[in-house]
C-alpha positions in Angstrom: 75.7 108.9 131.1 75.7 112.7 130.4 76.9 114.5 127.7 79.6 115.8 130.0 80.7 112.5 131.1 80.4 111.1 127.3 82.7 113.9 126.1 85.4 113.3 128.9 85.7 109.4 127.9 85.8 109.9 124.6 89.0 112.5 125.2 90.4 109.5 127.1 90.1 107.4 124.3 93.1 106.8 121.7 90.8 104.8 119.0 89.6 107.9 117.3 92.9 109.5 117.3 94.6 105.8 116.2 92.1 105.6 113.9 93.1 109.5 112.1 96.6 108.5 112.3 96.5 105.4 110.8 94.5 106.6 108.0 96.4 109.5 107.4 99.9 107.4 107.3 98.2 104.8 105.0 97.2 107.6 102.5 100.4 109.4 102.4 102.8 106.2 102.3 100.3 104.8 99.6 100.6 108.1 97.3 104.0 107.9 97.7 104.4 104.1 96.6 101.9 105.5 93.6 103.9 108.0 92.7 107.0 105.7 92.6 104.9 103.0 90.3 103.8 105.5 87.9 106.9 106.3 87.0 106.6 102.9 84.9 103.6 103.8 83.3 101.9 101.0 85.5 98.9 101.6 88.3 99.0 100.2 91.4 96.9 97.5 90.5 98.6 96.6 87.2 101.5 96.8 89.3 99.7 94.3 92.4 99.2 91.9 89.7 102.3 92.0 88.1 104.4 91.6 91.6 102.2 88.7 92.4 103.4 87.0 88.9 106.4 87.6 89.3 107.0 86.5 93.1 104.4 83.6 93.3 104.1 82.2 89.5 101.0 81.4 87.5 97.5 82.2 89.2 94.2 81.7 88.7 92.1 84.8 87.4 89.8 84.0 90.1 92.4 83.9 92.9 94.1 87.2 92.2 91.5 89.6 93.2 92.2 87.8 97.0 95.8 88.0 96.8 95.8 92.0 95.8 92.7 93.0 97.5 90.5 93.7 94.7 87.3 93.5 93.3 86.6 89.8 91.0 85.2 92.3 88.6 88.3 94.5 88.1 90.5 91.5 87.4 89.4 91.2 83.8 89.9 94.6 83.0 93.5 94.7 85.0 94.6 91.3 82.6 93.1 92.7 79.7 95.3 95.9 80.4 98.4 94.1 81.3 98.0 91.4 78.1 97.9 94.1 75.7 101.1 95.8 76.8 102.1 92.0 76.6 102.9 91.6 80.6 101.4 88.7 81.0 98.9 86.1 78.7 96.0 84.3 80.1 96.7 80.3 79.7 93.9 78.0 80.2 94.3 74.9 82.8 94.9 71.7 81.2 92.6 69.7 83.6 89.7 72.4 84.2 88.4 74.6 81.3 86.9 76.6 83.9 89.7 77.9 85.3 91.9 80.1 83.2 95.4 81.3 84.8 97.5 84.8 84.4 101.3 84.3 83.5 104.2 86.8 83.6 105.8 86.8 80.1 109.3 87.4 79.3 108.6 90.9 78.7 106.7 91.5 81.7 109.7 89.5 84.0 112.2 91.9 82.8 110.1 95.0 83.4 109.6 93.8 87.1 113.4 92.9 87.5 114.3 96.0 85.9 112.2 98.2 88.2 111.9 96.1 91.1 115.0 96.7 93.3 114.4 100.4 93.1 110.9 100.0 94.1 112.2 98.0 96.8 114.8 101.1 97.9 112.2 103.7 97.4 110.0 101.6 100.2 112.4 101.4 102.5 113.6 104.7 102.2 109.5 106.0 102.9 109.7 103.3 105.9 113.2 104.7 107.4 111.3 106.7 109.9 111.1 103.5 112.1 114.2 101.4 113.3 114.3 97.7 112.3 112.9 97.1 115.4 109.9 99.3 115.7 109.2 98.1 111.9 108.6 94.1 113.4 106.6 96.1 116.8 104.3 97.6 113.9 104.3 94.9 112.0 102.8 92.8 114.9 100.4 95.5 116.3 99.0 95.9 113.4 98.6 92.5 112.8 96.9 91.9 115.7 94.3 95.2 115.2 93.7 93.7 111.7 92.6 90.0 113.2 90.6 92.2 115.8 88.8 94.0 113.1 88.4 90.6 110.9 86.4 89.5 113.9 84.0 92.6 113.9 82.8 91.5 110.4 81.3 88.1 111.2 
């Protein structure tokens, strides 16, 4: 193939373009949730971590990093953070002294029902570009590019 003909298919191709426009919503939807967190002197992460508690219950240090999408090494620092502005204490399992959960406190369960349900409005009102239905067409598409991507990696 030529350079010519090269050029053309890739002009016919929407990956690139998908790929721009994809990155460029995530980026400006995620410093726009940012923005929103910060507002409770919390990161995102600290934030992650918090929401997790607070939906899910008691996890496992080890188990968080999966659930938030970060780093095992970050974790500790994050807790630490979060346990010193008393959002959460680290209790150790009864049964395995190796294992060592993270637990919302009182303190941290009222900041997240405080702030929650405006969290909750400022998402939706950053997502009110799409109808209910185009939300669950999205939803699906990009489920399915994610599970196509997965595959890539192994």
């Amino acid at each position: 193939m030529n350079e010519q003909e090269l050029y053309s298919k890739k002009k016919q191709d929407p990956s690139l373009k998908l790929f721009v426009v994809l990155s460029k919503a995530q980026r400006t939807i995620a410093d726009l949730v940012k923005d929103d967190i910060q507002r409770y002197e919390l990161n995102p992460t600290e934030f992650g971590v918090l929401e997790l508690l607070y939906h899910q219950g008691d996890q496992p240090l080890q188990k968080i990093g999966e659930k938030i999408l970060l780093a095992s090494g970050s974790i500790t620092y994050v807790v630490d953070k979060l346990e010193k502005k008393e959002y959460l204490e680290r209790v150790p399992c009864p049964n395995d002294r190796r294992i060592t959960y993270a637990s919302i406190t009182e303190k941290g369960r009222e900041l997240l029902h405080g702030i929650f349900p405006d969290h909750w409005k400022q998402i939706q009102s950053i997502m009110d570009g799409l109808t209910d239905e185009e939300k669950y067409e999205a939803i699906e598409l990009l489920k399915k590019l994610g599970k196509n991507a997965d595959l890539q990696k192994k």
